[in-house]
Structures are given as C-alpha cells and as structure tokens.
PLY file of the C-alpha trace (Angstrom):
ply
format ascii 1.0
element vertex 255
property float x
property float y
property float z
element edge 254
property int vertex1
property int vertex2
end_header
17.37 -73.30 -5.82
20.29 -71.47 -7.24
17.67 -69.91 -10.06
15.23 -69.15 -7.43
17.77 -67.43 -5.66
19.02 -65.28 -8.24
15.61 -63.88 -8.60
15.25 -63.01 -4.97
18.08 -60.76 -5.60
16.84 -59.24 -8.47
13.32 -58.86 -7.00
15.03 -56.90 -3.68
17.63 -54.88 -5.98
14.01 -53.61 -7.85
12.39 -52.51 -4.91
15.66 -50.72 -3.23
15.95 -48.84 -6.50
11.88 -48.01 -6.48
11.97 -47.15 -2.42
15.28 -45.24 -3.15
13.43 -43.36 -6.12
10.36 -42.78 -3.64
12.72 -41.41 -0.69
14.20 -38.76 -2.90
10.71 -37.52 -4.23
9.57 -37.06 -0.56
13.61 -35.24 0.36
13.14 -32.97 -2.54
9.32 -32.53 -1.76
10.67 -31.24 1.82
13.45 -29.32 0.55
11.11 -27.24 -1.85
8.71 -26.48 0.68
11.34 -25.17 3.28
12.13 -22.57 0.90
8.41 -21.42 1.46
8.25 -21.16 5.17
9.54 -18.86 7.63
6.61 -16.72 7.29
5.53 -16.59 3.85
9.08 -16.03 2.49
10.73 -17.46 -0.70
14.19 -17.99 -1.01
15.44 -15.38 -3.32
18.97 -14.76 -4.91
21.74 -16.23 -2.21
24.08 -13.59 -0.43
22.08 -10.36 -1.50
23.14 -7.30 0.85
20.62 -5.19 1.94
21.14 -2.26 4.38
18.63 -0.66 6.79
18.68 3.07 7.46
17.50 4.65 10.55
13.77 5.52 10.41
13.06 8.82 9.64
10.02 10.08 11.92
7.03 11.86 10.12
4.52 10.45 12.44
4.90 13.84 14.98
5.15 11.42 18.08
8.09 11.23 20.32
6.79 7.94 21.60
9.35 5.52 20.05
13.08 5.06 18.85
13.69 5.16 15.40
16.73 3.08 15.62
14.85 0.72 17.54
12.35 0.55 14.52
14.67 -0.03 12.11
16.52 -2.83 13.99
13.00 -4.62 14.14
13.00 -4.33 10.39
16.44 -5.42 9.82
15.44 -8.52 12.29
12.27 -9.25 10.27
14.53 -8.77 7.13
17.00 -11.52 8.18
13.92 -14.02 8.33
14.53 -14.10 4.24
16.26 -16.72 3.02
19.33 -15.29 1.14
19.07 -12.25 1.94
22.25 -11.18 4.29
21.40 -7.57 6.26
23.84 -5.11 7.04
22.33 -3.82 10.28
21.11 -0.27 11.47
24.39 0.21 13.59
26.77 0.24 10.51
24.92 2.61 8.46
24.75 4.96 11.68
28.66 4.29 11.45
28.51 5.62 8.12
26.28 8.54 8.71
28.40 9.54 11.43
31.45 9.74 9.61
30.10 11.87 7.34
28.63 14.64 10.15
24.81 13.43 10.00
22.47 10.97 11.16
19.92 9.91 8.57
19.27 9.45 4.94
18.81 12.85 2.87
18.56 11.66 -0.79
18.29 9.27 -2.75
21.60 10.19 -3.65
22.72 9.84 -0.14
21.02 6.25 -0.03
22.94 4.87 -3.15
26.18 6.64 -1.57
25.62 4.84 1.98
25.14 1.54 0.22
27.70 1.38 -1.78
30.72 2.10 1.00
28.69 -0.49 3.02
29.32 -2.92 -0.34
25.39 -3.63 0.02
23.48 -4.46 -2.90
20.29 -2.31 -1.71
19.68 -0.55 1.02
16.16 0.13 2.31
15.03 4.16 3.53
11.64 4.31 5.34
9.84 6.41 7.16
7.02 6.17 10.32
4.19 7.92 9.37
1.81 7.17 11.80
2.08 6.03 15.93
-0.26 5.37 18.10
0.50 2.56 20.78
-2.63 2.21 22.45
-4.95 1.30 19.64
-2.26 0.43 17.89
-1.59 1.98 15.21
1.16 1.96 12.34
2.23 3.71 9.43
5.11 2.92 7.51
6.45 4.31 4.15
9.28 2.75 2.72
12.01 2.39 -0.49
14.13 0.27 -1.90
17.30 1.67 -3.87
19.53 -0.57 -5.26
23.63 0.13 -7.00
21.80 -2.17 -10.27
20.25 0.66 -12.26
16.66 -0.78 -13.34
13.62 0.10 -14.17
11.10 0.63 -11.12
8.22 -2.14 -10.62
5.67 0.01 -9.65
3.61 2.99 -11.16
5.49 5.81 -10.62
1.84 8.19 -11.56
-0.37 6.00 -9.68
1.83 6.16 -5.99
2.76 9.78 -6.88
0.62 10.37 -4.16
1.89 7.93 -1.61
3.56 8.84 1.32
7.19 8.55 1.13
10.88 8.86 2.14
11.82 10.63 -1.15
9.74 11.95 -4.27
10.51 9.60 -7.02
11.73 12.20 -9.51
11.16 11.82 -13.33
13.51 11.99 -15.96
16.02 9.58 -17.60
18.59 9.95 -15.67
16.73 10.06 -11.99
16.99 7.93 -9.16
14.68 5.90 -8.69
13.77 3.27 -6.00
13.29 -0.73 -6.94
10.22 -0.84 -4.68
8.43 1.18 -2.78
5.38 0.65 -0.27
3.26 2.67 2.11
0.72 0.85 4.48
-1.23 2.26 7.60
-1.99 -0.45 9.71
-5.13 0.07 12.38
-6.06 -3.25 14.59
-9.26 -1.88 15.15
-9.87 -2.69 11.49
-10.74 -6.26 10.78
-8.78 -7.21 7.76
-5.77 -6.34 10.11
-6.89 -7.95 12.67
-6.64 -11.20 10.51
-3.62 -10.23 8.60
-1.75 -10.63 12.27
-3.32 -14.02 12.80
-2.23 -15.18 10.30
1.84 -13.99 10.73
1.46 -14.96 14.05
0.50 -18.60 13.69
3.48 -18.34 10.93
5.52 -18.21 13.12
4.58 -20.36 16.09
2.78 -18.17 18.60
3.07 -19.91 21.88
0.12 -20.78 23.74
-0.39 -17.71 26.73
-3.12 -15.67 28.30
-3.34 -13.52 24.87
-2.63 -16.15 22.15
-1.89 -14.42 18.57
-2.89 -11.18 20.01
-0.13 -10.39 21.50
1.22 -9.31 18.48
-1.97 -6.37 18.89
-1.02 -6.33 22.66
2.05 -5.40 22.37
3.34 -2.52 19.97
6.50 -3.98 19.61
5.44 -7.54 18.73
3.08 -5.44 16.23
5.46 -3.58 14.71
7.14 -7.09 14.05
4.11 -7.87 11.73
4.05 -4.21 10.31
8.17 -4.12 9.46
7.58 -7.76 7.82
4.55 -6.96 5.69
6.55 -3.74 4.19
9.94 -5.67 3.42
7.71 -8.44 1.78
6.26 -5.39 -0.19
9.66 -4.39 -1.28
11.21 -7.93 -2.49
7.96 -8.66 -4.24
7.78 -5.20 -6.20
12.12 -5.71 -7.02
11.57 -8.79 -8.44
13.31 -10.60 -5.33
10.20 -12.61 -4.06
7.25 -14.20 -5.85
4.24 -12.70 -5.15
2.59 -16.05 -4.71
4.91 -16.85 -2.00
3.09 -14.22 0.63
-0.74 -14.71 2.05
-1.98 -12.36 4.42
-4.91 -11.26 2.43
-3.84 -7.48 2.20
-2.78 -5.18 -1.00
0.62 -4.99 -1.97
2.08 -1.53 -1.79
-1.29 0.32 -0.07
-2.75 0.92 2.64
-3.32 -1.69 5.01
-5.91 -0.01 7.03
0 1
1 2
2 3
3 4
4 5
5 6
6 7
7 8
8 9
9 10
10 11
11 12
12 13
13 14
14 15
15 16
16 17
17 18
18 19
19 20
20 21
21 22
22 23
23 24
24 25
25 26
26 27
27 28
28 29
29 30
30 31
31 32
32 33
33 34
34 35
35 36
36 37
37 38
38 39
39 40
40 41
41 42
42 43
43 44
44 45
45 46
46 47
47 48
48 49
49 50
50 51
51 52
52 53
53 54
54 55
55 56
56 57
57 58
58 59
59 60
60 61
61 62
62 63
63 64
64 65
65 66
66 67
67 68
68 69
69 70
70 71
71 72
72 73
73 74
74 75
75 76
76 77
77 78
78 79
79 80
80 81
81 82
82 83
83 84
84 85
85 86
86 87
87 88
88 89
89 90
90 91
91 92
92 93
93 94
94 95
95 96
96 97
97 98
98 99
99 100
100 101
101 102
102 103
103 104
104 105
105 106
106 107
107 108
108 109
109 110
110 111
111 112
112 113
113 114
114 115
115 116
116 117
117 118
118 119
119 120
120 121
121 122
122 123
123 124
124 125
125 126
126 127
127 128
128 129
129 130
130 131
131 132
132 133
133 134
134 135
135 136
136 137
137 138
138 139
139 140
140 141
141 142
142 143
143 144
144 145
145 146
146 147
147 148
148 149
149 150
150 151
151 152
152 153
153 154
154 155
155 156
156 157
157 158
158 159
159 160
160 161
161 162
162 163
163 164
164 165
165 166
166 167
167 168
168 169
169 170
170 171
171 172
172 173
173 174
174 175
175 176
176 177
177 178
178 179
179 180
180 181
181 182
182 183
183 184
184 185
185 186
186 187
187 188
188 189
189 190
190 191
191 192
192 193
193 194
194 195
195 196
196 197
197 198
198 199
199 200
200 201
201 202
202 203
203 204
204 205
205 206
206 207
207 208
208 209
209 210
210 211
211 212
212 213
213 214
214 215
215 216
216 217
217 218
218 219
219 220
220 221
221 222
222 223
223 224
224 225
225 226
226 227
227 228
228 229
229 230
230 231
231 232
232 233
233 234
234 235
235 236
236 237
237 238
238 239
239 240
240 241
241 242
242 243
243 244
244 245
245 246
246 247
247 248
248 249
249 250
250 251
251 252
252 253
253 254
C-alpha cells in the first residue's frame, strides 16, 4: 500500500507539471496576441514620444478645426501600444512661445520636438473636406531627432501631396515616413476598409451599425487619422506591416 501510494504521488506530481506546462502555453499564447489587437496595432518600442502638430489646412474649406483634427490623431495615436503622445495642446504651447502657430519647416518640426523631449513628432496636412459625402484627404510626415535613412522612395512620392518637400542632398532633412491618402466612402474599397476598423474596435449595435463611422465625419475621420499613423509606424520601422489589414495601399491614395 505504501508502494502504491508513492506512485499516486508521482503520477499527480507528472500531470501538475504537464497541466502547469499546458497553462503557460495558453498565458503566453494570450499575451502574444494582445500585442496584436487594439485595431490592427503591434506593440512597438516601449515609451517612444511622439508629438502631434496642429493640422495645417490645404483643403480650402473652413468647415472644420484643425486642432480638433489633430487631437483625433493624437487620440487614434495613443491606441499604439508603446507609443506615449505628447498632445496637440503642448506643441501649440511651444508654437506660441515662439510668436506662431504651426509648423514651417522641417527644421521647425525637429526644433519643436526636441524642446518637447519627443522622439518624433508627426506634421500633416488636410488636403481634402467634404462632410457630406464624406470625404478625406490627409498628407502627413514623420520627423524624428534619430538621423536615418527614409523608408520610402523619395522619386516615386516626389509627387505626393505633402507638408514639406523632402529636399535632396546629404545633409537634408528628411522625414522617417511619410503618407498621403484621399479617402471617398462613395468608393467601395473604403467603404470596406471602415468595416473593418469599425468591428476592430467594437462598434455597438445602433440604428447605423459600422456606418456610423461614414455617418458621422468625425467618427470617419477616426478611421482616416488611424489609417495614416499606421502608415507612418509601418514606413519608420515602428510597426510590422503584417500587423495592419484593411485591404488598402500603404502610403497612397485610399480613394
């Protein structure tokens, strides 16, 4: 009895090491997937600063606040794990001390960034505004204090709609990412693009479903000011590209 006992034991200590092996499969199963959610995001490096500039308006509509815009990026910005935003009201802070109240440069942008200690600060521009269709354009940068190499081709987006020209030369400025998009709901890949952030992030049941985020310009220009920032962290380097799915080309147009 004492023999048959001792193997009782042994038998239970095998299967609490084997269950115990089997529970931290499925905990670190959970934990890497989390770092895919939210959206489409992927956690990238952990406390990386990233400031948000006022939008500059080239759209020629009065219809909308372009510190309003950029706070909707900064919010959609925040959604990315490890990334830590320094918000539209503290470069305006910054601006204002210095007698203006927008971007100028790229010169300007690397200036702002670094007395806001940020590691990047993103410049971008409304190109396009209609808020009946809707319709969106956005063109937007990236420059960051880490002088690199861009990850884009500066010849084949010399033609892109932008905050800045991307000036050649050695010894220019040049942004980490850049990305201009046009986004028209009337068009059908658009249409499903916003499906598909909108059951990302949990549309409630309503009267309009996932189209509220057409409905409603500013739930739209939720989905626009995401798509754009996952534009720039996937052309720096800061998110895989594989981490992002809504079926449209990175760093075009969108329409």
């Amino acid at each position: 009895m004492i023999a048959t006992g001792k193997r009782v034991t042994a038998g239970s200590r095998y299967r609490a090491v084997r269950w115990a092996a089997v529970l931290c499969l499925i905990v670190g199963t959970g934990c890497s997937h989390t770092k895919k959610t939210l959206g489409g995001w992927a956690a990238i490096s952990p406390n990386t600063a990233i400031a948000v500039a006022p939008a500059l308006n080239f759209s020629g509509s009065s219809d909308f606040d372009p510190v309003k815009v950029a706070d909707v990026l900064a919010s959609e910005l925040s959604q990315v794990p490890g990334v830590a935003v320094i918000g539209v009201n503290r470069v305006l802070a910054v601006l204002a001390e210095q007698g203006v109240d927008r971007i100028v440069s790229p010169e300007h942008a690397l200036a702002v960034s670094e007395r806001l200690g940020a590691d990047a600060i993103v410049v971008f521009a409304v190109t396009e505004y209609d808020a009946y269709t809707p319709v969106v354009g956005i063109a937007a940068q990236m420059y960051g204090r880490d002088v690199e190499a861009p990850r884009f081709d500066p010849v084949a987006t010399s033609r892109m709609a932008r905050p800045f020209p991307v000036a050649a030369g050695q010894t220019a400025i040049r942004p980490w990412a850049q990305s201009q998009r046009t986004f028209n709901t009337r068009h059908e890949a658009v249409r499903h693009a916003v499906q598909e952030y909108a059951e990302s992030r949990n549309a409630e049941p309503g009267p309009y479903g996932w189209k509220k985020y057409i409905a409603s310009q500013e739930w739209f220009l939720r989905f626009c000011c995401h798509t754009v920032c996952r534009d720039l962290l996937e052309q720096s380097g800061r998110m895989p590209v594989a981490a992002a799915s809504d079926g449209t080309v990175r760093g075009e147009s969108g329409s």
